[in-house]
C-alpha positions as CSV (number, residue, x, y, z in Angstrom):
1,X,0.0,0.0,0.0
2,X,1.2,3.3,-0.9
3,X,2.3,5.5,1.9
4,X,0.6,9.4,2.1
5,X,3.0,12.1,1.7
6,X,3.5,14.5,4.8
7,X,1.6,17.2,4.7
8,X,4.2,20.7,3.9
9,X,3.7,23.9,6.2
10,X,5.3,26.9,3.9
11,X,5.6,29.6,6.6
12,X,5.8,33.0,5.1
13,X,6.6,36.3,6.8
14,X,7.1,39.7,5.7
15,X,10.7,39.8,7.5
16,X,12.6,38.2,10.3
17,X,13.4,41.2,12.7
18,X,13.6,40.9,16.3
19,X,9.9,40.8,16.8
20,X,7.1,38.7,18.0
21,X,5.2,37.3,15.0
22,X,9.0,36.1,14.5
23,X,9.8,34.5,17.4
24,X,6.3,32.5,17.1
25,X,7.3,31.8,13.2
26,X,10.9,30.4,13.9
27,X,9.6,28.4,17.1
28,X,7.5,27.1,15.0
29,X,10.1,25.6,12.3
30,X,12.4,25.0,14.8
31,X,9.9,22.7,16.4
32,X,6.9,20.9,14.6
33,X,6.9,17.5,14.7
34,X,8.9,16.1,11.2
35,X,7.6,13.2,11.7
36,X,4.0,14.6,10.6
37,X,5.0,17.7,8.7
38,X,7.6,18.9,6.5
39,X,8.6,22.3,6.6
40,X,9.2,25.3,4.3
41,X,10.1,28.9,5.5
42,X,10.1,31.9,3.5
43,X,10.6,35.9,4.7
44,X,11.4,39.3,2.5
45,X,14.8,40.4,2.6
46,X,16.4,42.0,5.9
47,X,15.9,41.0,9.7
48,X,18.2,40.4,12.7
49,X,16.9,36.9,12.6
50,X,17.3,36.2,9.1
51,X,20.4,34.0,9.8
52,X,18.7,32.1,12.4
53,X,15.6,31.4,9.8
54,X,18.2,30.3,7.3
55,X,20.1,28.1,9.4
56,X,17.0,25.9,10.9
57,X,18.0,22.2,10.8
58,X,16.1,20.6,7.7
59,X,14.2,23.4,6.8
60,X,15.0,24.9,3.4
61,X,14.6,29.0,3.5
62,X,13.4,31.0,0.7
63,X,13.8,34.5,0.4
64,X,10.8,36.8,-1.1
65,X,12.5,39.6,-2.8
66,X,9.7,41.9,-3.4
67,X,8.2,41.5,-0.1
68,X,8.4,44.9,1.2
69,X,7.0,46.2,5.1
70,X,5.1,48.6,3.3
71,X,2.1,48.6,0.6
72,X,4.0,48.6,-2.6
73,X,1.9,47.7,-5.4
74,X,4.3,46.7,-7.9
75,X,6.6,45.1,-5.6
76,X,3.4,43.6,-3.5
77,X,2.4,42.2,-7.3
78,X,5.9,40.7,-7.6
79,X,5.9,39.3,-4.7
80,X,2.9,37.6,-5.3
81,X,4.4,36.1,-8.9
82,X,7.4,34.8,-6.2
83,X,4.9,33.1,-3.6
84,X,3.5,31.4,-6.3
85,X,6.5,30.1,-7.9
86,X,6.9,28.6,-4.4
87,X,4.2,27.0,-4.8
88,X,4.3,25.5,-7.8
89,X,8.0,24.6,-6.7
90,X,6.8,22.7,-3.9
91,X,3.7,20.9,-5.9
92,X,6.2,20.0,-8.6
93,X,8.7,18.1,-6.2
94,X,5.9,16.0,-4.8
95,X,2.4,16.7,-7.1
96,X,0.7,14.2,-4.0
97,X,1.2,16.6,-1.0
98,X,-1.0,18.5,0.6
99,X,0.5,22.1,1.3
100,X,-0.5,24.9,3.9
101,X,0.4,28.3,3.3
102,X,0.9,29.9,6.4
103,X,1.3,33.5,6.8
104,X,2.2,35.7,9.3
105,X,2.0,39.5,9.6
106,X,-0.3,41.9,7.8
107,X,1.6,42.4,3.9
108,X,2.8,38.8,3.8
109,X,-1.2,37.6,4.7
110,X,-2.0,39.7,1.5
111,X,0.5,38.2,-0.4
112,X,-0.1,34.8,0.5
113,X,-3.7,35.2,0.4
114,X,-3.5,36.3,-3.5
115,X,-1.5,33.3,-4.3
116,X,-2.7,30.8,-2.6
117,X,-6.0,31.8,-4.5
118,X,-4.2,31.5,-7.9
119,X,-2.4,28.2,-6.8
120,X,-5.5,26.7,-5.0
121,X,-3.5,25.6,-2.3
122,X,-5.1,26.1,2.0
123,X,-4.1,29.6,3.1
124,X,-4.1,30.0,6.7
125,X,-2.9,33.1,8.4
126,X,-1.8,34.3,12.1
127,X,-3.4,37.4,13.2
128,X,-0.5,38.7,15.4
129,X,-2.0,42.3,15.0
130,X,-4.1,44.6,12.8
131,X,-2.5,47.7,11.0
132,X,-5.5,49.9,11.7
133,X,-6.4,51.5,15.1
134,X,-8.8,53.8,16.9
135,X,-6.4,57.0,17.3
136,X,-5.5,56.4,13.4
137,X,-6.8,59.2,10.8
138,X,-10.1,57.8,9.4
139,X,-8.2,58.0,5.9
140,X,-5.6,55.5,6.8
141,X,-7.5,53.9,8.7
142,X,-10.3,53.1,6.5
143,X,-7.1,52.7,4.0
144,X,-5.8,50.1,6.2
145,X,-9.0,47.8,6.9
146,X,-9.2,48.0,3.2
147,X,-5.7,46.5,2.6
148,X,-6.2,43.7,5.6
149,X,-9.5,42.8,4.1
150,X,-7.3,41.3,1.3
151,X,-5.8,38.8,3.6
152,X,-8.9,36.8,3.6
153,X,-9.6,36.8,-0.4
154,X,-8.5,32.8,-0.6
155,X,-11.4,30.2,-0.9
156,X,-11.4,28.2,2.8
157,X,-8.8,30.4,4.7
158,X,-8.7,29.5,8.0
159,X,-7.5,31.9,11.1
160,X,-5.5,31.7,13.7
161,X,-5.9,34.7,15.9
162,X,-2.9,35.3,19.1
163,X,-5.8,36.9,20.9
164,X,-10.0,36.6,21.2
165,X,-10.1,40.9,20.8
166,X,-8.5,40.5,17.5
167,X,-10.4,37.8,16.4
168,X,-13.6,39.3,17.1
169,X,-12.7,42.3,15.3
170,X,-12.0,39.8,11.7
171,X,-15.8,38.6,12.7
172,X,-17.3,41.8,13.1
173,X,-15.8,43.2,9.9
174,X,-17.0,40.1,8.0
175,X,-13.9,38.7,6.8
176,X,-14.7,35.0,8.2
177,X,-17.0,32.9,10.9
178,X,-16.0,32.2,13.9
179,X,-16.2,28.7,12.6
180,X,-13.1,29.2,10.6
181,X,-10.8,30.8,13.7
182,X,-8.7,29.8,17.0
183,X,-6.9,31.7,19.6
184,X,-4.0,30.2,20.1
185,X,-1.5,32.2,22.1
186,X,2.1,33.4,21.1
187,X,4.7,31.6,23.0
188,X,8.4,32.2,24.6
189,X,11.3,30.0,26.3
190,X,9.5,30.2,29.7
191,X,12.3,28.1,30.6
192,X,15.1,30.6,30.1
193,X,13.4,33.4,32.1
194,X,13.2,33.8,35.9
195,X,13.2,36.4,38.3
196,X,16.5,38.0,38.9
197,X,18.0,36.1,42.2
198,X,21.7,37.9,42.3
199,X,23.4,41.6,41.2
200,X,22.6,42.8,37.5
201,X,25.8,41.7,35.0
202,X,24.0,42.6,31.7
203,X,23.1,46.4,32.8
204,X,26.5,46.7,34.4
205,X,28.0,47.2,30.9
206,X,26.3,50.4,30.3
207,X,26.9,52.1,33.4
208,X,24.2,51.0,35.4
209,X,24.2,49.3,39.1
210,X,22.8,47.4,41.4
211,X,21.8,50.3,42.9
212,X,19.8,52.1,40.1
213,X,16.2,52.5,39.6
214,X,15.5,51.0,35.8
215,X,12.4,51.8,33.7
216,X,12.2,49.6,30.6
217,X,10.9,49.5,27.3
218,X,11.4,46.5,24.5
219,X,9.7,47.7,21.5
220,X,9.8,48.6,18.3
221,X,10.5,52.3,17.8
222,X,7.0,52.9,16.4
223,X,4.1,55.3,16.5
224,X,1.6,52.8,18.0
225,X,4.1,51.7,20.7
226,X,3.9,54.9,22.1
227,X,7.1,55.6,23.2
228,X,6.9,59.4,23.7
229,X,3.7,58.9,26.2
230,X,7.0,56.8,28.5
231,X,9.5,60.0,27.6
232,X,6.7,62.9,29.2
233,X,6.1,60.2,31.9
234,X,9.6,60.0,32.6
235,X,10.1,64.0,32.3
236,X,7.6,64.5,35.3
237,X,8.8,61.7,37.5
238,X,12.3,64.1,36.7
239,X,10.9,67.5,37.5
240,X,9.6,65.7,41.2
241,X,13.4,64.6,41.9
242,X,13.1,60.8,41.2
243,X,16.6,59.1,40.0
244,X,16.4,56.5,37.6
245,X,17.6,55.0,34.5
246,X,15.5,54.4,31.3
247,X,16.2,51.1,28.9
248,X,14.9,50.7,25.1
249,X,15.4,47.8,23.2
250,X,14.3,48.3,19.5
251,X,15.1,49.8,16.4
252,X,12.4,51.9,14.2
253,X,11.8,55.6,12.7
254,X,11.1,57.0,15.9
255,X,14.0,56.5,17.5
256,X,15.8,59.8,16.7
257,X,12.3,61.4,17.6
258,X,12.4,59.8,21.2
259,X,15.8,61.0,21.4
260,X,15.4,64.8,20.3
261,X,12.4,64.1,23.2
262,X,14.9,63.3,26.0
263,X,17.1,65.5,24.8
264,X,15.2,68.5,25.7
265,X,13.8,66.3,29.1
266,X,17.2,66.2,30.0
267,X,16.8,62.8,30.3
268,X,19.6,61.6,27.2
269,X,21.8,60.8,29.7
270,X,20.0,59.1,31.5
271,X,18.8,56.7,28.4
272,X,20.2,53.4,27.1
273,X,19.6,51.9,23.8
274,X,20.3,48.9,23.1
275,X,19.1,48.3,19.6
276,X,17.3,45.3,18.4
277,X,18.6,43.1,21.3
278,X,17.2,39.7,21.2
279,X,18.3,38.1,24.4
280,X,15.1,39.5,26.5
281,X,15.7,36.6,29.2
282,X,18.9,38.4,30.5
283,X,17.8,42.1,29.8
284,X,14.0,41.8,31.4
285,X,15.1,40.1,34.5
286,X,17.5,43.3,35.2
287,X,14.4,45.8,35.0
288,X,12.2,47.2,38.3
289,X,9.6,47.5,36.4
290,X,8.5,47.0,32.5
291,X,6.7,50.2,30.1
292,X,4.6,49.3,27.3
293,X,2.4,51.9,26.4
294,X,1.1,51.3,23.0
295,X,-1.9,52.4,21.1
296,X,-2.6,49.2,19.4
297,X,-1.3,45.3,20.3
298,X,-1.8,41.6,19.4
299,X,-0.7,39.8,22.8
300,X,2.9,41.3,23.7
301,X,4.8,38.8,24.1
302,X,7.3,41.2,26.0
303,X,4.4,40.9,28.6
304,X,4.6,37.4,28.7
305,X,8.3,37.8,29.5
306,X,7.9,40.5,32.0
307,X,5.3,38.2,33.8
308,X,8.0,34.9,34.0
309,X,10.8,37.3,35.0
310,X,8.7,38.8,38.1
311,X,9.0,42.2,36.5
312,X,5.4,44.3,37.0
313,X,4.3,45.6,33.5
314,X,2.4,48.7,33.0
315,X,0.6,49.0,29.8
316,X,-2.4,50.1,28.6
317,X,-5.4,48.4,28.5
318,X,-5.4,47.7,24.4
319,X,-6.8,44.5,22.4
320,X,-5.0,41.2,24.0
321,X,-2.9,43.3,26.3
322,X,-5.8,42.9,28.5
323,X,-6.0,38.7,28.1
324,X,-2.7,38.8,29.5
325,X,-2.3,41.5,32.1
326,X,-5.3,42.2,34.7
327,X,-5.1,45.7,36.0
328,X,-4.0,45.9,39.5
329,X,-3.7,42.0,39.6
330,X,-0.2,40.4,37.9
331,X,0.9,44.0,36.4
332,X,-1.1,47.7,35.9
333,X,-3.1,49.6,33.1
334,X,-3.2,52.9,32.3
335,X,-5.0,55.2,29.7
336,X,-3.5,55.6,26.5
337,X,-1.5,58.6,25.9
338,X,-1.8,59.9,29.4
339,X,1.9,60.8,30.0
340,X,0.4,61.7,34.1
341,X,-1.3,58.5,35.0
342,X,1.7,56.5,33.5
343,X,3.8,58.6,35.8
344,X,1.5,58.2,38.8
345,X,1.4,54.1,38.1
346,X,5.1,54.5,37.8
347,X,6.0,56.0,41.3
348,X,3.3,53.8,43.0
349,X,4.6,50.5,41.8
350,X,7.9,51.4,42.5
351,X,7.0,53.2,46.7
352,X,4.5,50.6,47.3
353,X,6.7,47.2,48.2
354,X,3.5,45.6,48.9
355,X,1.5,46.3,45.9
356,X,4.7,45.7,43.6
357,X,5.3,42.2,45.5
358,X,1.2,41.1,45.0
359,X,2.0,41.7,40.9
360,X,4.9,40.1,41.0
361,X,3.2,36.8,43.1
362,X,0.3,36.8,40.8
363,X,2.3,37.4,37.4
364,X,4.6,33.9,37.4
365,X,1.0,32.0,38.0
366,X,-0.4,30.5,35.1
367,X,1.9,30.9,32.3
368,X,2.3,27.3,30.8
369,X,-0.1,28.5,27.8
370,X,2.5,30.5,26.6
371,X,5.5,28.1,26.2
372,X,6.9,26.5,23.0
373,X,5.4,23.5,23.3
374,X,1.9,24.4,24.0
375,X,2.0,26.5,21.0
376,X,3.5,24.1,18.5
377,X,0.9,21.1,20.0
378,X,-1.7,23.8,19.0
379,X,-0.8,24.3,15.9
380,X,-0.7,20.8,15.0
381,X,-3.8,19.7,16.0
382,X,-5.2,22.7,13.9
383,X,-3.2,21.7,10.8
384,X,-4.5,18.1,11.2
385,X,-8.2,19.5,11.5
386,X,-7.5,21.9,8.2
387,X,-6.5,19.0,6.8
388,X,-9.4,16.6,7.7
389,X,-11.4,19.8,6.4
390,X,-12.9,20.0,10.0
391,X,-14.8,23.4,10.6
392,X,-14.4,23.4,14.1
393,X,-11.2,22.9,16.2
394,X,-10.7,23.6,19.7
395,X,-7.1,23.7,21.1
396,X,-7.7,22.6,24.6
């Protein structure tokens, strides 16, 4: 009797910065189970992580050429031409296999979506995040929803959501049934990060001690991660005579912005930046307490990482953000762009022993959801059900 073919997962992803739609997309070829799947990757050019994707044990890499971060027409159209030649590479070296397309972030779901329509191969895409927002003008706004409803153009595409907000918003908006989606949460090495037990060492190489007060940020330098709303918060905790030490992790086109900001704050020299560092378990752990307030979010997964470090997280209380940090109960929200209350949260989290030690208790509970395996199991019991053309699937 013939043997069936394993099914191939193609992962595709716009590019592999330090990010994290990218760490779920290289956990997961790093760790599906071969013995059930082969596995493709594929990314645009550029990325921190790009050698890591390339260098994946038995996974061959592709790179997209034309797939850009930003809505390029002619280059998106390209790029389509260059996801389909995947494709038809992949159906030529074994016409019996049964391929998944699976897609990750908002121009590479487009993509994807487009050719996997031409193709007639299963599209399935991650929601890690949508590219519109509330405080958004309603041009680009309306602009953006336009472009994401194009993610959902393939017959049968299926939906994996990192959080329920962001999966009810695709329902609302009519671009599939609830039938068709999961939440399955992003993951991390829950194994590599724990609370900090002895002096800083990382820190210590940019002038900071044991002794310092350390505010910290790991995010792309933005305009929905908000940065300035942490540079005012940090100008008025200043002005009241507070010492401390602010940390950013990222790379982006604010960053000479939030400079120019703390410049004229005073605060410059005060600031580190570290760049797109990707080694959060031995940065987080050295924090006091963890900033993220953005305007718009999938589920952080810097949250995540702040909770298993026993680092309290203020953020603000945006899509998944709030599946993953209850306010006053394993970290704290704030409003969005309220450069006061983030200030206020700030010096109370850091005064209050108690309070700060109640976070930190409730924050390491529960986090099992979000480790590489859970996620990977997940996702393979959902590719089995695409497979079996199920239209329901549950990941508990």
């Amino acid at each position: 009797m013939k043997l069936m073919s394993k099914p191939l997962i193609i992962y595709v992803i716009t590019y592999l910065a330090v990010g994290g739609a990218q760490k779920v997309v290289l956990s997961l070829a790093e760790n599906l189970d071969r013995d059930s799947f082969d596995v493709w990757l594929a990314s645009g050019p550029g990325g921190d992580w790009q050698n890591r994707g390339r260098t994946i044990k038995d996974v061959p890499f592709f790179e997209i050429p034309h797939m850009l971060r930003t809505i390029a027409p002619l280059s998106d159209t390209l790029a389509v031409c260059e996801v389909c030649s995947l494709i038809r590479r992949a159906e030529k070296q074994n016409p019996s296999r049964r391929i998944i397309v699976h897609s990750h972030a908002p121009v590479a779901g487009v993509i994807c979506a487009l050719a996997c329509r031409i193709c007639g191969v299963q599209h399935v895409h991650t929601i890690h995040g949508w590219p519109f927002f509330d405080s958004q003008s309603p041009l680009r706004r309306n602009a953006y929803k336009l472009f994401a409803g194009l993610t959902f153009v393939a017959p049968n595409t299926k939906i994996i959501s990192v959080s329920r907000h962001n999966m009810e918003i695709g329902i609302e908006s009519g671009w599939f049934s609830a039938s068709d989606a999961v939440v399955i949460p992003p993951c991390t090495e829950l194994d590599r990060f724990a609370p900090r037990q002895g002096p800083r060492v990382f820190l210590r190489a940019y002038g900071i001690s044991d002794e310092d007060t350390v505010i910290g940020m790991v995010a792309a330098f933005k305009p929905p991660k908000d940065h300035m709303s942490l540079v005012q918060a940090a100008e008025i905790l200043n002005r009241k005579g507070r010492n401390f030490k602010l940390v950013f992790a990222g790379e982006g086109e604010m960053e000479a912005p939030v400079k120019e900001a703390l410049g004229r704050a005073s605060l410059l020299e005060k600031s580190v930046f570290l760049g797109p560092y990707d080694r959060a378990d031995k940065l987080i752990p050295e924090f006091d307490v963890l900033v993220l307030p953005s305007l718009q979010e999938g589920l952080p997964i810097v949250l995540i990482e702040a909770r298993a470090s026993g680092v309290p997280a203020i953020t603000c209380p945006v899509s998944g953000v709030k599946e993953i940090i209850s306010d006053g109960v394993n970290g704290v929200h704030v409003p969005l762009s309220n450069p006061q209350a983030l200030a206020d949260a700030l010096a109370n989290i850091l005064d209050d022993e108690a309070f700060r030690h109640g976070i930190i208790e409730k924050a390491l509970e529960n986090l099992d959801v979000y480790s590489v395996p859970y996620m990977t199991r997940a996702h393979e019991r959902f590719y089995r059900s695409v497979l079996r053309c199920n239209v329901e699937y549950d990941v508990q």
